[in-house]
C-alpha positions as CSV (number, residue, x, y, z in Angstrom):
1,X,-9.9,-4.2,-6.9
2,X,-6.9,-2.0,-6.5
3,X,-4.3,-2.4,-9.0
4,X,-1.4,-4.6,-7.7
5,X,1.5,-2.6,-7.4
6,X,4.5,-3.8,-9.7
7,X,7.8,-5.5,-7.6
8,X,10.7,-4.1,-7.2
9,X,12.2,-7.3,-9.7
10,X,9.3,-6.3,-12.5
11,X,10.2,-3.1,-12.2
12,X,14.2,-3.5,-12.3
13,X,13.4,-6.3,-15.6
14,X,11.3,-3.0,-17.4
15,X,14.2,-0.5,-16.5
16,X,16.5,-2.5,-18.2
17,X,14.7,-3.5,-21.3
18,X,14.7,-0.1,-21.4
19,X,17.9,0.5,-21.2
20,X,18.4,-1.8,-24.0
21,X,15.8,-0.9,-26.5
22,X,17.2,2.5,-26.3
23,X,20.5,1.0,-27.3
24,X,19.6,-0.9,-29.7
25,X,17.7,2.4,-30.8
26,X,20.9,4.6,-30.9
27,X,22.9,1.8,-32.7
28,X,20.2,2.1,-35.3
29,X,20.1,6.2,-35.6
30,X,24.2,6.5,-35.9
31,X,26.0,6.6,-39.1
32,X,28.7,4.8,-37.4
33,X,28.6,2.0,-34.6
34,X,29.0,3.7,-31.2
35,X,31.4,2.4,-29.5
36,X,30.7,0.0,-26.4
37,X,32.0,2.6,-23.7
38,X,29.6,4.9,-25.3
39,X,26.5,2.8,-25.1
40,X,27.5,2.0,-21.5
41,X,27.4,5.3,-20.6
42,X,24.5,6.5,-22.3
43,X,22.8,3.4,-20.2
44,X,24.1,4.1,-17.1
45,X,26.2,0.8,-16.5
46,X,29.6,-0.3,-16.7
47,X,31.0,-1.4,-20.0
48,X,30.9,-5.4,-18.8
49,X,27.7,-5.3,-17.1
50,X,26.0,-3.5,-20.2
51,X,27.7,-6.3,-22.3
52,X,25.5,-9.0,-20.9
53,X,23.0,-7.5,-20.3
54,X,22.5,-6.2,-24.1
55,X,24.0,-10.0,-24.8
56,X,20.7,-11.7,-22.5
57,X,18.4,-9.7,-24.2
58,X,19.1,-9.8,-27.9
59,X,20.7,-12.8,-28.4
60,X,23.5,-10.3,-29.7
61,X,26.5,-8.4,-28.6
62,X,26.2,-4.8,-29.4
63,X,28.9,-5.4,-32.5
64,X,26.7,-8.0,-33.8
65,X,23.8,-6.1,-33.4
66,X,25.1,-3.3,-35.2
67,X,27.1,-5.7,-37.7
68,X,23.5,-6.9,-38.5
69,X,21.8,-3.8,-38.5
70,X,24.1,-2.5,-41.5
71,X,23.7,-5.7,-43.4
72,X,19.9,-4.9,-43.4
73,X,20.8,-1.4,-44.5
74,X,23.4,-2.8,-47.2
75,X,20.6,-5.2,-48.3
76,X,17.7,-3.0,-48.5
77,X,19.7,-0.3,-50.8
78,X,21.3,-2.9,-53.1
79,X,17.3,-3.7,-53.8
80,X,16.7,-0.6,-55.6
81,X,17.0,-0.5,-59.3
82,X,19.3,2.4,-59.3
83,X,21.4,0.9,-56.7
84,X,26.1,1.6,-56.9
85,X,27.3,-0.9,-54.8
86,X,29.9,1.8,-52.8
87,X,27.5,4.2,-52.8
88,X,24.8,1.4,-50.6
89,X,28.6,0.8,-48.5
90,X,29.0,3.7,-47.6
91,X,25.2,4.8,-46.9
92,X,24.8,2.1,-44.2
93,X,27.8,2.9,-42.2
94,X,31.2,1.2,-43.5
95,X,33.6,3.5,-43.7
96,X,35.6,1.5,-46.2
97,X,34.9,-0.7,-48.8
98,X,37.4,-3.1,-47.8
99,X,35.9,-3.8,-44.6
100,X,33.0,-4.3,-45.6
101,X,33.9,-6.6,-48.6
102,X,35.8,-9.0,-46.3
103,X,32.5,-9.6,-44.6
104,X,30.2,-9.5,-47.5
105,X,29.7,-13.5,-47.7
106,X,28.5,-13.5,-44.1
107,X,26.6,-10.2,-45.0
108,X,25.0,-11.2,-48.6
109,X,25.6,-14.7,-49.2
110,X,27.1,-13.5,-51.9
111,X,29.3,-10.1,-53.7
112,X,26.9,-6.9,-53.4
113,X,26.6,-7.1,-57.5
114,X,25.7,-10.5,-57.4
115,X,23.1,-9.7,-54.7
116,X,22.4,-6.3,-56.6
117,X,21.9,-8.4,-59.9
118,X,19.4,-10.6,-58.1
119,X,22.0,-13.6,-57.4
120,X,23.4,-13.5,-60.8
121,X,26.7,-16.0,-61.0
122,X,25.2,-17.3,-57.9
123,X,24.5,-21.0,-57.8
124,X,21.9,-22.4,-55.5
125,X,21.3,-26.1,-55.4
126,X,17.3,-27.0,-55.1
127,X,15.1,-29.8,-54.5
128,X,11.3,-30.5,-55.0
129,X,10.3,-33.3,-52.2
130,X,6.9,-34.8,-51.3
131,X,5.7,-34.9,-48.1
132,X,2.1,-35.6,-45.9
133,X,2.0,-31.9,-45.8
134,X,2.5,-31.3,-49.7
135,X,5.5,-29.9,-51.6
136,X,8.5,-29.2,-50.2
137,X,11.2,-27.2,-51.6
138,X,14.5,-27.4,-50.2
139,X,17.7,-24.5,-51.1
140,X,21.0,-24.3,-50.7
141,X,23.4,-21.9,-51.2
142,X,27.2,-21.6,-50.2
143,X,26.6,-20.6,-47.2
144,X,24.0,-23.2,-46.1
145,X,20.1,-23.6,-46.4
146,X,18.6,-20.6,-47.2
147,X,14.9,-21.3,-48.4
148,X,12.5,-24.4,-46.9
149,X,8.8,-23.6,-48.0
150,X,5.9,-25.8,-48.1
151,X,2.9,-25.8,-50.3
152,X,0.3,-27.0,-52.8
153,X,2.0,-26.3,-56.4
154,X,5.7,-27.5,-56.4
155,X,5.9,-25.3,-59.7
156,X,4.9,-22.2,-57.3
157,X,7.6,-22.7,-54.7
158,X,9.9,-23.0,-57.4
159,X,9.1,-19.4,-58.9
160,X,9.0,-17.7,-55.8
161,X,12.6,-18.9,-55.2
162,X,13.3,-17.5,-58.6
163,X,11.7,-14.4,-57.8
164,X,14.5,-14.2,-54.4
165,X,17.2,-15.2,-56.6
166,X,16.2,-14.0,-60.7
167,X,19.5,-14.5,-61.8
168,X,20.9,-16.8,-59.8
169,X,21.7,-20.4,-61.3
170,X,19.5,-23.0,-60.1
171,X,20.6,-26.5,-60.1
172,X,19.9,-29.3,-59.1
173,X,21.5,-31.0,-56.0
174,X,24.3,-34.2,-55.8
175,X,23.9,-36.9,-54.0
176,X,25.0,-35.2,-50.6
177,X,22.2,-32.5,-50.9
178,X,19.4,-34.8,-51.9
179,X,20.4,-36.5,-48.3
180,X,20.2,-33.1,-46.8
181,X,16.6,-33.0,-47.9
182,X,15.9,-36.5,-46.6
183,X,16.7,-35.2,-43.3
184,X,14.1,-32.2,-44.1
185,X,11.4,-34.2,-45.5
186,X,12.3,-36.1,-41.9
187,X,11.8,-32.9,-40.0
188,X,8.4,-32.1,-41.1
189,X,6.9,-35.7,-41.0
190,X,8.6,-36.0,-37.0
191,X,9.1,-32.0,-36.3
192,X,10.1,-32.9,-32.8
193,X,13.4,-34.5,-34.0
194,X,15.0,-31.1,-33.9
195,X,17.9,-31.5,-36.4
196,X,21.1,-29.2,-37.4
197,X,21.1,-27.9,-40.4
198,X,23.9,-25.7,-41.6
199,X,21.7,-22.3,-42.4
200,X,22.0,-19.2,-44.3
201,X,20.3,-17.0,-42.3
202,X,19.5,-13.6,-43.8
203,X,17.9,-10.7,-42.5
204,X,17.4,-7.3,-40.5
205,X,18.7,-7.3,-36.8
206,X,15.7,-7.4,-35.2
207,X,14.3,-10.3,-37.7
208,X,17.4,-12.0,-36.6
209,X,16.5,-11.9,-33.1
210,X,13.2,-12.6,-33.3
211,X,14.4,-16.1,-35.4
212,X,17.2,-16.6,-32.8
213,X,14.2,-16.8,-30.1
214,X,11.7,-19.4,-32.0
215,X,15.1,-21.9,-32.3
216,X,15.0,-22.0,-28.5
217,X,11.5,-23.0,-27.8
218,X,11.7,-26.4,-27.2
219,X,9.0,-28.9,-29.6
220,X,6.3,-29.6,-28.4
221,X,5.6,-26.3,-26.7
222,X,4.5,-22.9,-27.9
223,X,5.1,-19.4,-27.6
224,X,2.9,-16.1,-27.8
225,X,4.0,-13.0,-29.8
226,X,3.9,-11.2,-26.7
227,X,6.0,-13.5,-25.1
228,X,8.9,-13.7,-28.0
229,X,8.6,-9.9,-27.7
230,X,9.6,-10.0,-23.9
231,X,12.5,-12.5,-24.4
232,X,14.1,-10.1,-26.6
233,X,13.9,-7.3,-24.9
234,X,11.4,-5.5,-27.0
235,X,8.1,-5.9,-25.0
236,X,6.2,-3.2,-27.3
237,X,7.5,-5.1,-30.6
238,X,4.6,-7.4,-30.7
239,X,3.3,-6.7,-34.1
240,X,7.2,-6.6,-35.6
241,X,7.7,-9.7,-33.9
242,X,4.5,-11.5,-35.9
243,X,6.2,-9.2,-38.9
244,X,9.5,-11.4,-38.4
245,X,7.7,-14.3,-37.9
246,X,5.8,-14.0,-41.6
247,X,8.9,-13.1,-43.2
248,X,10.9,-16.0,-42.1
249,X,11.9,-17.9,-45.3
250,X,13.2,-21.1,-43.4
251,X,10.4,-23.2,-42.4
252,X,10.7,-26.3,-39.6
253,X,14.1,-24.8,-39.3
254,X,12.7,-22.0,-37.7
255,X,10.2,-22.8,-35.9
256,X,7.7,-19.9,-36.5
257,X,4.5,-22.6,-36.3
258,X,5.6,-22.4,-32.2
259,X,3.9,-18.8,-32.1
260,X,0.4,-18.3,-31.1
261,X,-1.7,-15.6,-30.3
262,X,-2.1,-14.9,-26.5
263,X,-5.2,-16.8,-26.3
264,X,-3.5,-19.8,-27.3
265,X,-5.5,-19.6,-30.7
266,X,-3.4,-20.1,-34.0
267,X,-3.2,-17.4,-36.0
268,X,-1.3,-16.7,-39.6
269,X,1.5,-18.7,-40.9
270,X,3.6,-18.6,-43.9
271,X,2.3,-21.8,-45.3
272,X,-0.9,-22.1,-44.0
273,X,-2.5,-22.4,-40.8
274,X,-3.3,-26.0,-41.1
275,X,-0.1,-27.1,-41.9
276,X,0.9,-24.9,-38.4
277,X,-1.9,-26.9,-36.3
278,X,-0.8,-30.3,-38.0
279,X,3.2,-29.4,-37.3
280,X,2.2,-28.5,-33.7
281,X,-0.1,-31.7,-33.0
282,X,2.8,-33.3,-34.5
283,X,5.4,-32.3,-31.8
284,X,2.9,-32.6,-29.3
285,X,2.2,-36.6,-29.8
286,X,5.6,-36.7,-29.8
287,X,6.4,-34.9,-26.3
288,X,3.7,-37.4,-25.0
């Protein structure tokens, strides 16, 4: 058969993913944040149609994006042993420490040399819950929840939140937390019920677009990586996207168990593929 000749609509949608993916490339290649007329003239478009069109397809506005993008940078540097706090500022793109300090709460959760020191004088409340699909350990820091992970061993889950936090203090939550994880131990025995939590959401920009996508697919219904890849803009990403997806540190509240391979079929997940098919039979009973 001869191949089908793509519309003129297909092949408008590729142009500007394009368009976008070669922003969002130059946002990431320049020591400082280009400025919006810049990016809309590099792409061809005016300065509010670029806006939301960058807005549509990353869930960001080109600020944010870049915002993000140097809080990944920020983050990755203070990991390293040898890390100076201004000296991982400056390398990711602030031009002043005082900028970058006013927004370092949004950015880290916490100072740099707390997140440097691996959380220390950090305090994160914790609980260990029981559910039907094991343990369940529930964080909170400041900011908001910022770790839900199930599994076998509760003692486990509580060393790998250690290992994210190693001198950070852990403590146990008051009365207002503990109800907190109610409403997560709810959200895993009924996932459909699709509650608000207040979230401390941490990681790379792209991470954070990917997560930004799996909140808005409705339970009860699923998603392939190819597919999350298109609704960002990033058609290629497909591999970065299941990347995202495994690196995700917030489960139910993310709903990475939503993403499938093309074929429908499940494939990896976080805590275990049959926890994933049990979550998504769940939702689907209840969409019934």
């Amino acid at each position: 058969m001869p191949r089908t000749k793509p519309t003129r609509t297909a092949a408008i949608a590729d142009a500007t993913a394009a368009r976008i993916a070669a922003a969002c490339r130059r946002i990431e290649g320049a020591e400082q944040p280009p400025s919006l007329e810049a990016l809309a003239s590099q792409a061809g478009l005016s300065t509010f149609h670029f806006h939301r069109l960058f807005k549509a397809a990353t869930g960001l506005t080109p600020k944010q994006y870049a915002d993000a993008h140097r809080a990944g940078r920020v983050r990755t540097a203070l990991a390293r042993a040898d890390a100076r706090v201004t000296d991982a500022i400056f390398d990711a793109g602030f031009n002043a420490t005082g900028r970058f300090y006013e927004q370092a709460d949004a950015v880290l959760g916490m100072t740099p040399r707390q997140y440097r020191a691996g959380g220390v004088d950090a305090r994160i409340a914790f609980a260990i819950a029981q559910t039907s699909l094991g343990a369940l350990l529930v964080a909170r820091s400041q900011r908001g929840v910022c770790a839900i992970a199930l599994g076998d061993d509760p003692e486990r889950l509580l060393r790998e939140l250690q290992d994210r936090f190693p001198r950070a203090e852990l403590v146990g939550g008051d009365a207002a937390f503990e109800r907190l994880v109610a409403v997560v131990v709810g959200m895993v025995e009924h996932p459909g019920i699709g509650a608000e939590l207040p979230l401390d959401v941490r990681g790379t920009a792209f991470q954070q677009r990917v997560w930004r996508a799996l909140r808005e697919i409705p339970a009860g219904e699923t998603a392939s990586y190819a597919q999350v890849a298109q609704r960002i803009g990033s058609p290629k990403s497909v591999r970065a996207v299941a990347q995202a997806c495994a690196s995700n540190t917030l489960a139910i509240a993310i709903p990475c168990h939503r993403v499938v391979r093309s074929d429908g079929g499940l494939s990896g997940y976080r805590w275990g593929v049959e926890r994933k098919r049990a979550l998504l039979e769940r939702e689907g009973a209840s969409a019934d």
